[in-house]
N, C-alpha and C positions, 0 to 999 in steps of 0.2 A: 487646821484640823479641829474637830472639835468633838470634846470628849464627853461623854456621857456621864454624871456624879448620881445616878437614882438610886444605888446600892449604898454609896454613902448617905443620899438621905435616907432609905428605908431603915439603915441602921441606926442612926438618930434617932427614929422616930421609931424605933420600936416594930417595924411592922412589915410583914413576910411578906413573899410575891403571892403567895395565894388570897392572902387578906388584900393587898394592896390592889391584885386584877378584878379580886371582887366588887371594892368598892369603886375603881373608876370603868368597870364595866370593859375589860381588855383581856383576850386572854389571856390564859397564864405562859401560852409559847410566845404569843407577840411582843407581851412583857418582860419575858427573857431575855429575848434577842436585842430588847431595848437598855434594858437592864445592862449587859454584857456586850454593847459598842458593836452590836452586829448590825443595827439596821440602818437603812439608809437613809432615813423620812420620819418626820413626827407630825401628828397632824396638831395643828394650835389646838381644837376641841380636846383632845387629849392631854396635850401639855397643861393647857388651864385645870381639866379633871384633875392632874396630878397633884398642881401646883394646892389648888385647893385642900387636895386626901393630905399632903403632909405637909399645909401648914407654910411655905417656900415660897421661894419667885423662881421668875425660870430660871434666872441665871445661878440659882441654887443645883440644878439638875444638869443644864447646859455649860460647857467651859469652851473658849477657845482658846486655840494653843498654837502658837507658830511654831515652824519644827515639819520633819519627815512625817510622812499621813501613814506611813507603814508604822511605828512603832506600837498601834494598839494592835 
């Protein structure tokens, strides 16, 4: 399973989901749902935007985790 950390880096780095869909150009529901392990798909173009807004690698954002895919 693989679990979503961008909430943990926005918190790091200081910076809201409305700042944050600002500057990589995403909106703020898409980025929710990103945010919050709901979505299904990331597109690289995006992940690089991100990687670079806070500073990260992806594996900063992305976790994988062996284990039941239900517990997020």
């Amino acid at each position: 399973m693989i679990i979503i950390n961008l909430d943990v880096m926005m918190a790091r780095r200081k910076i809201n989901l409305t700042d944050l869909a600002e500057k990589v150009d995403i909106t703020q529901a898409n980025l929710s749902i990103l945010k919050n392990g709901k979505g299904k798909a990331i597109r690289f173009s995006t992940l690089e935007k991100l990687c670079r807004t806070l500073e990260c690698q992806p594996g900063d954002i992305l976790e994988f985790v062996e284990g039941n895919e239900n517990v997020h």
